[in-house]
VEXLUM-93824 format. One record per atom (N, C-alpha, C): residue number from 1; x, y, z; atom name. Coordinates in steps of 0.2 Angstrom, whole numbers, m for minus. Each point is the difference from the previous one (the first is absolute). Example, Ala and Ser with C-alpha at 12.3 -4.5 7.8 and 13.67 -1.06 7.14 Angstrom:
REM VEXLUM-93824
ATOM resi    c1    c2    c3 name
ATOM    1    66   m28    39    N
ATOM    1    m4     6     0   CA
ATOM    1     4     6     0    C
ATOM    2    m2     5    m4    N
ATOM    2     4     6     1   CA
ATOM    2    m4     5     3    C
//
This chain:
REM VEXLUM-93824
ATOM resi    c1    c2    c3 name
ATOM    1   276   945  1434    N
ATOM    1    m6    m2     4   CA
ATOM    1    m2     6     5    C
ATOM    2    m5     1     2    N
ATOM    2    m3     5     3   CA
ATOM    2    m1    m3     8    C
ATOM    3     2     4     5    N
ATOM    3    m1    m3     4   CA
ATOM    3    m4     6     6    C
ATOM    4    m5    m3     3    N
ATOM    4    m6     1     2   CA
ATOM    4     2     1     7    C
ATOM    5    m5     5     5    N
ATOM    5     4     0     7   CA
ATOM    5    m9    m1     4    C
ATOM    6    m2    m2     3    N
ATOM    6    m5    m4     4   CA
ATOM    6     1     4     9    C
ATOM    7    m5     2     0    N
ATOM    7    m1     3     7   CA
ATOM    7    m6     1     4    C
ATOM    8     2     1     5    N
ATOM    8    m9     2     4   CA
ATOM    8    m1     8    m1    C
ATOM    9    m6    m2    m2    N
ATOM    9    m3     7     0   CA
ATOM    9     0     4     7    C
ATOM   10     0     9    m1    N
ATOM   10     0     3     6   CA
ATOM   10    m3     5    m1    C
ATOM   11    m2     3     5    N
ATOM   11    m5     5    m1   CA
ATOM   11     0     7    m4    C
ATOM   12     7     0    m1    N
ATOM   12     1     5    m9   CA
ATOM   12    m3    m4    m5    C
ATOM   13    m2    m6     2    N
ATOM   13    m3    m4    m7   CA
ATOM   13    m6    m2    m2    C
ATOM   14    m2     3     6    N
ATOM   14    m7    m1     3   CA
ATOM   14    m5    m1    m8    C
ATOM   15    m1    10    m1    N
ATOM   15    m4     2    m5   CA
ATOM   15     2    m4    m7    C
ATOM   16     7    m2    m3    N
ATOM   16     2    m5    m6   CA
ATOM   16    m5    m6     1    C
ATOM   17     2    m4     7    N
ATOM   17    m3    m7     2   CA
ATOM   17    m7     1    m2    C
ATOM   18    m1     4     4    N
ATOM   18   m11     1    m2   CA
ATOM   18    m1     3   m10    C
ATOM   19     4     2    m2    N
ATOM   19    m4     2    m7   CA
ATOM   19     4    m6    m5    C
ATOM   20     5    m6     3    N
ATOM   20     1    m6    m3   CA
ATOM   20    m6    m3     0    C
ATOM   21    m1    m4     6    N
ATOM   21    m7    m3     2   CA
ATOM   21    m7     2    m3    C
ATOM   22     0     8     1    N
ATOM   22    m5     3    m5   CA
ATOM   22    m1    m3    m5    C
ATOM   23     5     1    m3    N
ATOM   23     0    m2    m9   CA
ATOM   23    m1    m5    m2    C
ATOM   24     4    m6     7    N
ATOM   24     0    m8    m4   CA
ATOM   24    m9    m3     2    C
ATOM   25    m4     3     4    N
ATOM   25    m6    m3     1   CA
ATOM   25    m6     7    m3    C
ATOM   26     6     3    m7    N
ATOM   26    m7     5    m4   CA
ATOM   26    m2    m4    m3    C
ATOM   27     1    m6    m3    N
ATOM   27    m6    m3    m4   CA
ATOM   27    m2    m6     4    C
ATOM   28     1    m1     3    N
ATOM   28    m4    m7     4   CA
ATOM   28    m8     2     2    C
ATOM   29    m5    m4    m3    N
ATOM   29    m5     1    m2   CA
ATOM   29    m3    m2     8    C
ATOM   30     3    m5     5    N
ATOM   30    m2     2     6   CA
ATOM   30     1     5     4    C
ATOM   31     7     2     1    N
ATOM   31     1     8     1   CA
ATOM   31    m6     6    m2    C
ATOM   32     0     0    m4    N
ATOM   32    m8     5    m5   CA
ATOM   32    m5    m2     1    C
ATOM   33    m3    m5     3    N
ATOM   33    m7    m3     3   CA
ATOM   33     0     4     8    C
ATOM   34     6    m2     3    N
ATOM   34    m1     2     8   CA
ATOM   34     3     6    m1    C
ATOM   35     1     3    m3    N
ATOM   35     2    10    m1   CA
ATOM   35    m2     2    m3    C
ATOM   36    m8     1    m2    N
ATOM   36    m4     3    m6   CA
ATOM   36     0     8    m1    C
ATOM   37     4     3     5    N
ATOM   37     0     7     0   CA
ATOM   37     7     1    m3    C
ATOM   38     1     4    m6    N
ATOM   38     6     0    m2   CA
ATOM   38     4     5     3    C
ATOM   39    m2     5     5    N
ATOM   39     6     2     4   CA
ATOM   39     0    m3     7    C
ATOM   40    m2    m6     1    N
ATOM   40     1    m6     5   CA
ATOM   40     4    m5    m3    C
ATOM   41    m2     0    m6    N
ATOM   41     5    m6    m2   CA
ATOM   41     6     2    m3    C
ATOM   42     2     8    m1    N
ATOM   42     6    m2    m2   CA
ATOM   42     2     6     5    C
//
């Protein structure tokens, strides 16, 4: 069994945490409505 470690983020983690989030809201079709400029929205 694989065992997972759970923490807070910290500010080495900064730039991962923002290009996670990037990614999970690249297709959300309201995300690309309110960020029509594609180097604003990604």
């Amino acid at each position: 069994m694989l065992t997972v470690e759970v923490r807070s983020a910290t500010e080495r983690d900064q730039q991962l945490v923002v290009d996670v989030i990037t990614l999970a809201f690249s297709t959300d079709p309201m995300a690309r409505w309110a960020y029509p400029d594609p180097a604003t929205y990604l």
